[in-house]
N, C-alpha and C positions, 0 to 999 in steps of 0.2 A: 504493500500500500504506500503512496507517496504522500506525505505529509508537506502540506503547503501554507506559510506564514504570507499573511498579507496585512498592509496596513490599515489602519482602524477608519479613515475617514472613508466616505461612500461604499460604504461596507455592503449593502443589497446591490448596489450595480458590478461590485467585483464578485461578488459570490456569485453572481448570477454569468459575469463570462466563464466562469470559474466552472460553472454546472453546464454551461453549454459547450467547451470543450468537452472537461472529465467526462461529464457523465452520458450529456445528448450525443455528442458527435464520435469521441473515443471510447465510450463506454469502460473506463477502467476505472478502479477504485482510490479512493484520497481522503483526506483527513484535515479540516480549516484550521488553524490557528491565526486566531488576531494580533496583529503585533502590539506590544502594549507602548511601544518606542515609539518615535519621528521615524519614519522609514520610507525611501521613497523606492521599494523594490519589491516583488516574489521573488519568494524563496521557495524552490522544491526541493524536497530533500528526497534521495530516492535510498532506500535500505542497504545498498552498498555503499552506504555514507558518502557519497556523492553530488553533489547540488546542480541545479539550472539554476540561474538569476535572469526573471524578467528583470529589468531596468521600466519605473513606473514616467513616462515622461506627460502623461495625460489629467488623470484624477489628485494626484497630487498636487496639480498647479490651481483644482477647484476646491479647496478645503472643508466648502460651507455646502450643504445639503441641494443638490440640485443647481448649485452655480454654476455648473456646468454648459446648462441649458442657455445657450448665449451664440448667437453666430458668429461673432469673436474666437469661438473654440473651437469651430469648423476648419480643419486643415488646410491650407491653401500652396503650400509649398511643397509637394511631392516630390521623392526623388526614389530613383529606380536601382538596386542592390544588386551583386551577385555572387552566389557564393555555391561552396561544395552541396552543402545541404537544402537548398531548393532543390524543387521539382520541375520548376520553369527554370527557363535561360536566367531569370532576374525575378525581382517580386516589388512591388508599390509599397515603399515607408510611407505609411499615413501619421505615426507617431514615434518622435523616436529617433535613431540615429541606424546609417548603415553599416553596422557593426558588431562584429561575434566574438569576444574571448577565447579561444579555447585554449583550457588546462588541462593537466592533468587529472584533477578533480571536481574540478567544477569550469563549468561553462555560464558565462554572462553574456546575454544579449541585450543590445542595445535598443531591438529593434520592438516595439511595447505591442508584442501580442496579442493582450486581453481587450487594450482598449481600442483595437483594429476590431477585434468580433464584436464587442459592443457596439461601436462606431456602423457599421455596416447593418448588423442584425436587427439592431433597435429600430433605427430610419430618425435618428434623434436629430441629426440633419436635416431632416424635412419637415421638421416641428418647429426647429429656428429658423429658418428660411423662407419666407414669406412670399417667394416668388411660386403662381399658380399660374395653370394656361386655362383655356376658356371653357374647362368644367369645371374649375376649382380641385384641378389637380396638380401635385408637381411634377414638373417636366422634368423628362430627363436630362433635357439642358443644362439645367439647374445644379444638376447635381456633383459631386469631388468626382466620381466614378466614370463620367463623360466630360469632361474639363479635362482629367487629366489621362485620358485614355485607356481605362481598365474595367471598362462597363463591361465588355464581352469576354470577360475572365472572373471565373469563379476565386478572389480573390479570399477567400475565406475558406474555402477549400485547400488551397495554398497553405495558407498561415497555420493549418493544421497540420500537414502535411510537413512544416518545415519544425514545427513544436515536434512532433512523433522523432525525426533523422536528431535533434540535440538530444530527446531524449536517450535513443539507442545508441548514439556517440558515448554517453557517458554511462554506457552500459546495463541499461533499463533492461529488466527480463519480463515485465508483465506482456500480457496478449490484449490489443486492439478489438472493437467487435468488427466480426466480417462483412463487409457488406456486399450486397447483389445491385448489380443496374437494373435499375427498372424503368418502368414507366406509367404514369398518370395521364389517362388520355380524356377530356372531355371536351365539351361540345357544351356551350352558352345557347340557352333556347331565347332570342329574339324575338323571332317571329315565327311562326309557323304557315303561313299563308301569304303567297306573293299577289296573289289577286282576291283579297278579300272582298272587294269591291269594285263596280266599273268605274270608280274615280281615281282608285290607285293603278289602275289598267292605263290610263290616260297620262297619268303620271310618267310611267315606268314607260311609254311610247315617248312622250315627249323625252326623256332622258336619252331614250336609244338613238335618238337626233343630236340633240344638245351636248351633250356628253361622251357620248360611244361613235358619234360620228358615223352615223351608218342611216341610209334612207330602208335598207331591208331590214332592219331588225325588227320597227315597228310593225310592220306585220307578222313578223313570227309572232311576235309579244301578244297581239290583237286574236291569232289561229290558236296560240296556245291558253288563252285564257279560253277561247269557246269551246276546246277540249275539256277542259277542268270542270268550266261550268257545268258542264253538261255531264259531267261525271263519266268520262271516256279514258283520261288521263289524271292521276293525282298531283296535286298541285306542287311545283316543282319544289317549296321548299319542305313538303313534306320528304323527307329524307331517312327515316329512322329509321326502317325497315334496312335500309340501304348500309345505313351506317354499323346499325348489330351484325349485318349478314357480315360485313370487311372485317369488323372484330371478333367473330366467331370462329371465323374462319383462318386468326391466326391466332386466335386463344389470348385474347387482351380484351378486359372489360370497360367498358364505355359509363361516364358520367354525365348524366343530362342535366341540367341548371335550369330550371324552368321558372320563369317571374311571375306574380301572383298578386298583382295590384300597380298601384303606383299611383302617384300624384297627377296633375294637370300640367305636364311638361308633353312636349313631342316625343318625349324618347320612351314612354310610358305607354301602357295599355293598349299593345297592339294586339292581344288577345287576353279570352275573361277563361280563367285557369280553370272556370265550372264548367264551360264546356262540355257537351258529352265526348265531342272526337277528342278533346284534349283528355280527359278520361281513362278512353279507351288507348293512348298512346302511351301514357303511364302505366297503366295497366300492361301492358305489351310489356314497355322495357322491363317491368317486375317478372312478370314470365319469364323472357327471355335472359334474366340472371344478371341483366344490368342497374343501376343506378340510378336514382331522380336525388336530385341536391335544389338547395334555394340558391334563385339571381335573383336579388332584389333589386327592387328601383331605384330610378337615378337619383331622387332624393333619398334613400334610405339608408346612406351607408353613414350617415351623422345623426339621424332621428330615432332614437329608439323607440317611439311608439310604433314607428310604421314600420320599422324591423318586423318586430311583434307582431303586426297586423298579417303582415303578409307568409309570417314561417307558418303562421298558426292556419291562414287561408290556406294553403299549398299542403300541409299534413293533413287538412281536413279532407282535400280531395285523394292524397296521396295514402288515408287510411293508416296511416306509420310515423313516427318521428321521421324529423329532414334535422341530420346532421352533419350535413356539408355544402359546398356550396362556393362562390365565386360575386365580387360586387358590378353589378352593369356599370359599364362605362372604365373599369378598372378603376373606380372612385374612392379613395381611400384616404383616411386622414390618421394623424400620429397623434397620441394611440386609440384614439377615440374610436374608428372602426372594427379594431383587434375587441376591446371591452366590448361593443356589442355583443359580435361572434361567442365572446367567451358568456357573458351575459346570461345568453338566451341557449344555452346549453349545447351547446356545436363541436362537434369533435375535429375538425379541421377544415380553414377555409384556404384557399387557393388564389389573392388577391396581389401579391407582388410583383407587381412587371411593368413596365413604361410600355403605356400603349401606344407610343411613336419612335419606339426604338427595341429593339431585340438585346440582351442581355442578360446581367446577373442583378437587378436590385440591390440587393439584400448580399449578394455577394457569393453564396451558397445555393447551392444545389446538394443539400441533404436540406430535407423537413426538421422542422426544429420547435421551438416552445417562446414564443414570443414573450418581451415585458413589456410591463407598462412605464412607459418614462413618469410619469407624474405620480401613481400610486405606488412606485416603485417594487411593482412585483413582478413574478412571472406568472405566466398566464397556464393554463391546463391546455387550451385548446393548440393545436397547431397547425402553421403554417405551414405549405406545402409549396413552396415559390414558383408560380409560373414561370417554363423557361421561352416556349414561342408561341404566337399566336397568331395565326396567318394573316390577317388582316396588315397587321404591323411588317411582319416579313415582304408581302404583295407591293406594300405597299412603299417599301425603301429599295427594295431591289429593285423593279421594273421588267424586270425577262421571267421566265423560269428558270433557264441556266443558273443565274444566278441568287435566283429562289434556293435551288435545288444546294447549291456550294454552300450557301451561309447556312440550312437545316443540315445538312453532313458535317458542317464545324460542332456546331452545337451537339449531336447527338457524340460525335468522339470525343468532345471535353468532357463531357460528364458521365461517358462511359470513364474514361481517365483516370475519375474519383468514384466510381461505382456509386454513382448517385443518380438522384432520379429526374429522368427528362418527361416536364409535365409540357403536356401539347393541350394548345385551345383549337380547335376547328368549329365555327358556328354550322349550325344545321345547315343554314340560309347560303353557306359560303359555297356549296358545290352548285346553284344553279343561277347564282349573284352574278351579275354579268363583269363586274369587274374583279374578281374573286372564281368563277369557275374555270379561266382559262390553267387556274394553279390545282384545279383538283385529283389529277394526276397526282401532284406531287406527293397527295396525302396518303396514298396506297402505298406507294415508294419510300413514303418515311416509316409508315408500321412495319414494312419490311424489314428495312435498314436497319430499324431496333431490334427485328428478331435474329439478323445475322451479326450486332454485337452482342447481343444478351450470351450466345451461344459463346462466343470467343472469349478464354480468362482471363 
């Protein structure tokens, strides 16, 4: 067992990096002690009387309970490291200096570990950071991980990986938990119906002019609605059938996010979740051995009555608890929307990802146990970090080629760290005119996952 002294001030925010290495991420065993001194370091002690020295260059410069909390503290000067014990060519100092001791008996790093996974995992950054785009979300602009070019690296992944090589430098004999690549595949229910009506027919005509550039499309749009209407052809975004049959077929279970209310926005109430085809469609995926989760509305991910409103609508139809689930819009605020989730009894939601860029948020690609920056806990429920969402992908790329090259980056970085590659596909996105020319891509990536899953 490693016995770990750390210093007495911000004592919940270091325990709590402390619990998401040891225990979430490495699963091995440890022992806290508070330093009763002035100390601005970790100390591990490992049983062959050997030490690691984190170097604390972060928490110690905020003495007073939560002063932390200040965009003053947000890192700004990045500098890029390289040494024997990475896994990458170099790794991002967010705290700290680029620098490793090693002794004979002990090893000091310069480089502040703990407060890089807090730093990243929290999103404590985009609490003091006031800059939002035009949902009242933060951009990934905004943020240390796109400024200084380490968004598409699982940068905490890393940090782990580089803590594990100091550790067995100085001779550590304990065992790692093992982990498997996996995969989280779900699909956001939007809409269910492209021509609910001949005004959105007219709609999606004008659009195939306007937008798509095309004088034929509009009469596909116009032949294919009097298919549906008439009940000759199902309506294209109905897809589910479609989507169970591709993951059955490679033995990968599908999550459906289905919304159940919402406020007087546009982005609300394209379908009433009492429905009887909506019903029957739930019903289906429960058959068929898949998953129904809540997508709340676009105002819900700060409201907690309308949380409520709507988990409690959607189970009512749903006959079962909904304990899982994704925010529409990818709307999320620190930590206000995590407390919901955990709130309202939810065993993991799926919300970290910039919906205008492809990355790592959060920094990881393993599920983990989020805190709360303000009530200073950890939370029960967990996070399970979005890693692409086609939408986002479609729409930074522009080809498929190069669709196809940035989904193969991402599925081999996280095979890398035997972590889990969560995919968004919307239902709507296979027959969405500007979204279905990538649907291909989507059979091609379930593949792609099962010939690394296979590979050790």
């Amino acid at each position: 067992m490693l016995t770990i002294t750390i210093p007495a001030n911000n004592r919940n925010e270091r325990i709590y990096a402390l619990d998401v290495l040891f225990n979430q991420f490495l699963n091995i065993e440890y022992k806290v002690i508070i330093s009763s001194n002035i100390t601005e370091e970790y100390i591990i002690n490992i049983e062959n009387k050997k030490r690691l020295i984190i170097k604390d260059f972060f928490f110690s410069q905020y003495p007073k309970n939560l002063e932390y909390l200040q965009k003053s503290a947000i890192p700004n000067h990045i500098l890029y490291f390289q040494h024997p014990s990475l896994v990458e060519i170099d790794i991002p100092i967010l705290f700290g200096k680029g620098k490793i001791d090693i002794e004979k008996e002990t090893i000091v790093s310069h480089i502040d570990i703990f407060a890089t996974l807090f730093f990243m995992l929290t999103r404590w950054e985009e609490y003091v950071n006031p800059i939002r785009d035009e949902h009242q979300r933060f951009p990934h602009t905004a943020s240390v991980a796109y400024k200084e070019g380490f968004l598409n690296r699982p940068i905490v992944n890393e940090y782990i990986e580089l803590f594990w090589n100091l550790l067995l430098e100085l001779g550590y004999k304990g065992k790692r938990v093992a982990r498997k690549f996996s995969m989280l595949l779900t699909h956001d229910v939007d809409e269910i119906q492209r021509y609910p009506n001949f005004k959105k027919v007219i709609k999606g005509m004008g659009g195939d002019v306007l937008y798509r550039k095309s004088l034929s499309l509009p009469f596909k749009t116009l032949y294919d609605y009097m298919l549906v209407s008439t009940k000759r052809r199902k309506d294209p975004y109905d897809s589910f059938d479609e989507i169970m049959d591709i993951s059955d077929s490679l033995n990968i279970e599908s999550h459906f996010f289905f919304m159940s209310g919402g406020t007087t926005t546009k982005y609300d109430n394209r379908y009433n979740i009492e429905n009887p085809r909506i019903k029957k469609i739930i019903e289906k995926i429960k058959k068929r051995g898949h998953f129904v989760g809540l997508h709340p509305s676009y105002n819900a991910y700060n409201n907690s009555k309308q949380f409520k409103i709507e988990k409690e609508a959607l189970e009512k139809v749903n006959e079962a608890p909904i304990t899982t689930g994704r925010e529409h819009y990818l709307r999320f605020e620190v930590p206000t929307t995590w407390q919901l989730w955990e709130d309202n009894g939810f065993e993991w939601c799926s919300n970290l990802a910039y919906a205008k860029s492809a990355g790592f948020r959060t920094g990881s690609c393993y599920p983990y146990k989020p805190f709360n920056i303000l009530s200073q806990k950890k939370l029960t429920i967990t996070e399970r970090p979005l890693i692409m969402m086609e939408v986002t992908f479609a729409e930074a790329s522009k080809n498929i080629k190069k669709f196809d090259i940035m989904v193969n980056y991402y599925l081999n970085t996280v095979k890398s760290y035997n972590g889990e590659f969560v995919l968004l596909w919307h239902n709507a996105s296979f027959k969405e005119a500007s979204i279905a020319p990538y649907s291909p891509s989507y059979k091609k990536t379930l593949k792609r996952f099962k010939e690394l899953e296979k590979l050790p």
